[in-house]
C-alpha positions, 0 to 999 in steps of 0.5 A: 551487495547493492551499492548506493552512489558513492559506494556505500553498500545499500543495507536496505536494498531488499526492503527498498525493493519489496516496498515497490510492489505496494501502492499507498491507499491514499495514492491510489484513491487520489491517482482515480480522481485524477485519472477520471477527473472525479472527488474522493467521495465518488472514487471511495463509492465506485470501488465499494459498489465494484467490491474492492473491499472484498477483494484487496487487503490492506498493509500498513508501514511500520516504524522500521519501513517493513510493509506488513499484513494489517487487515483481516476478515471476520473468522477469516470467512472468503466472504467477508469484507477486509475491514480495514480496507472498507475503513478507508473507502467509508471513511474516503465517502466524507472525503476523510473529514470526522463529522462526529455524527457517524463514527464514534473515534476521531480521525483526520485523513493523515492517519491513513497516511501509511497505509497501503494496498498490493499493486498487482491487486490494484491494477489487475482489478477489473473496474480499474482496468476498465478505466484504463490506468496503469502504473505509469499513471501512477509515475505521472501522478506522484511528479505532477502532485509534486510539481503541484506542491512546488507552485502553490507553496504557502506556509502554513498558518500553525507555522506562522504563528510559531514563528511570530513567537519565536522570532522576528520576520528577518530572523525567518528571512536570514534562516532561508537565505541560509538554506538556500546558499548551503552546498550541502542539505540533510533529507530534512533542509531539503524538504523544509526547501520544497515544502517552505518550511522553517526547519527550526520549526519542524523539529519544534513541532515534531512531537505535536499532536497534530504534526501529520495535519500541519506538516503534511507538505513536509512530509510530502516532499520528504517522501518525494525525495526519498523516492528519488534518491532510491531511484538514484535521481539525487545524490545522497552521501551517507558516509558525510551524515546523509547529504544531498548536494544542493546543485544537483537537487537545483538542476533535478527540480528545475529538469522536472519544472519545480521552481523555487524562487530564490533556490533555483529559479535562475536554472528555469527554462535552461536545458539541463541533462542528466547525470551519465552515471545516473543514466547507466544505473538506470538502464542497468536496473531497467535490464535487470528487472525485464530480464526478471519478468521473463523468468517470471513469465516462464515460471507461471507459462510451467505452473499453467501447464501442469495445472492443464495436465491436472484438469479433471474429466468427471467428478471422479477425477476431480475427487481424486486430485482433491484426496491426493496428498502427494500433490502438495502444489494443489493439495487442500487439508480443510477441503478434505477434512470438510468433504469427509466431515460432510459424508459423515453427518449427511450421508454416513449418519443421516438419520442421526437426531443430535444437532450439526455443531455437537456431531461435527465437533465429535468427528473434529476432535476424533478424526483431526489434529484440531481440538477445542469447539471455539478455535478458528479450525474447527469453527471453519469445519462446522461453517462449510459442512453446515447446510443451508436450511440451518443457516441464521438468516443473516447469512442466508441474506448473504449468499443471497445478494 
């Protein structure tokens, strides 16, 4: 079992490293206009116009920390759009703003906080390959929206005014001076330290409406430190009510240049080193996530060669290896089906008279397990078999594109 750093076993370990092979939608959009010096609404326009929408599914993070499936396409038609990640991008074009002219629900960027896209199907993209960015990018990217956050640090207006009701300005003064010279913080004291907000009034203001808009450098920084404690960057003791030692967080910020007067501003510009053990961790997760992707790369170098074995050298060929059952790495039931349904209708029984749904449903329900003219199988079955001229012109328009 996985370990945390003062032995605790990780009960989260797999999730945690499941959770690494997504990227967050919002991220992403952000990690183009940084790369590419562009705003959001010109990203969300560029990734429509590539046909990203048609090409990444959308996941959204639930409220026990799973990334599950969240999107879906229309019948599950190949060339439909993902609904959900069209969403993002149209709503991306007015730079997440509700204008009350377009969409008829209000929405504000923080609803789209959770969800996210798959990484390989982000990088290996091509538009975005074209630009060149990478997850490296994306590491920098995430430190530099932190270091970010670190320097502009200005409380926030809504907090201001609850405070002014709660207390005075010296109360607000002794609760920071509190913070700052504690040896020990919970994840929330440290992240009420990066973003400078009163923890008093966080925990007030929890339940708000409109906490994800107020709050979200909060939030923010509560995820920043969240990620490094599973990268083993910060100390987090579990055992003692889930503790960050508050020297080890001062030197960490200062090692990443995130200044915080009054915190650890007198560590600025000193050389500080990192934790050895730290350091062995890290190189130890580093071997085996390499030694991971060569059996990987083995892995898919044995899949491409039997797919080679199996190329077919005429239609006959290529027939066979789509009627064979026993090839159950490659073998389809609805192309089957659908090939035969297709014979049937239009070479079989060309002359009958009865219109395509009424005869493809007679073959369906007689020579498959699919039964019911309104299921999903068996609209699929009639979808593919149907020939061009019958199409509705809206799907003629389609293909046509």
């Amino acid at each position: 079992m996985e370990q945390g750093i003062f032995g605790e076993v990780n009960l989260f370990a797999d999730q945690d490293e499941e959770n690494k092979n997504y990227i967050n939608a919002l991220d992403a959009i952000g990690l183009i206009g940084h790369k590419t010096r562009n705003h959001t609404p010109d990203v969300c326009r560029f990734l429509m116009l590539k046909g990203f929408n048609y090409s990444t599914q959308t996941y959204r993070k639930d409220y026990l920390g799973r990334i599950l499936v969240n999107d879906s396409r229309i019948e599950d038609i190949p060339f439909e759009d993902w609904s959900i990640t069209s969403d993002i991008l149209k709503k991306g074009l007015e730079n997440f703003k509700y204008s009350g002219n377009r969409y008829s629900d209000n929405y504000e960027k923080a609803d789209y906080e959770h969800y996210y896209w798959l990484k390989s199907d982000f990088f290996n993209f091509e538009a975005i390959q074209k630009l060149n960015i990478t997850p490296d990018d994306y590491s920098n990217f995430l430190i530099s929206e932190v270091m970010s956050l670190g320097r502009k640090r200005k409380k926030d207006t809504f907090i201001e005014e609850m405070e002014k009701l709660e207390a005075s300005e010296n109360q607000a003064d002794l609760t920071t001076l509190y913070l700052y010279k504690t040896p020990l913080l919970t994840m929330h004291e440290a992240a009420c330290i990066i973003s400078d907000h009163d923890p008093e009034a966080v925990d007030r203001c929890r339940n708000d409406t409109n906490f994800s808009q107020y709050f979200a450098t909060y939030l923010r920084a509560l995820s920043f430190l969240d990620a490094c404690v599973g990268a083993g960057e910060i100390a987090y003791d579990f055992s003692t009510g889930c503790t960050i030692d508050a020297l080890q967080l001062k030197k960490y910020l200062a090692r990443e240049n995130i200044i915080i007067d009054g915190f650890n501003d007198d560590l600025q510009g000193t050389e500080i080193e990192k934790n050895t053990d730290a350091s062995n961790i890290e190189l130890q997760q580093l071997k085996l996530e390499n030694e991971k992707l060569k059996a990987e790369l083995a892995e898919k170098d044995q899949k491409i060669k039997e797919l080679e074995s199996l190329n077919p050298k005429n239609d006959m060929d290529l027939l066979s290896l789509i009627f064979d059952e026993s090839a159950t790495e490659i073998y389809a039931p609805d192309l089957v089906n659908a090939i035969k349904l297709w014979k049937y209708l239009y070479v079989d029984n060309k002359s009958a008279n009865d219109s395509h749904s009424s005869r493809a449903n007679h073959w369906i329900v007689k020579n498959t397990p699919y039964k019911g003219e309104s299921t999903i199988e068996v609209k699929r079955l009639r979808e593919v078999t149907s020939p061009f001229n019958g199409w509705h012109s809206e799907r003629k328009n389609k293909l046509n594109k």
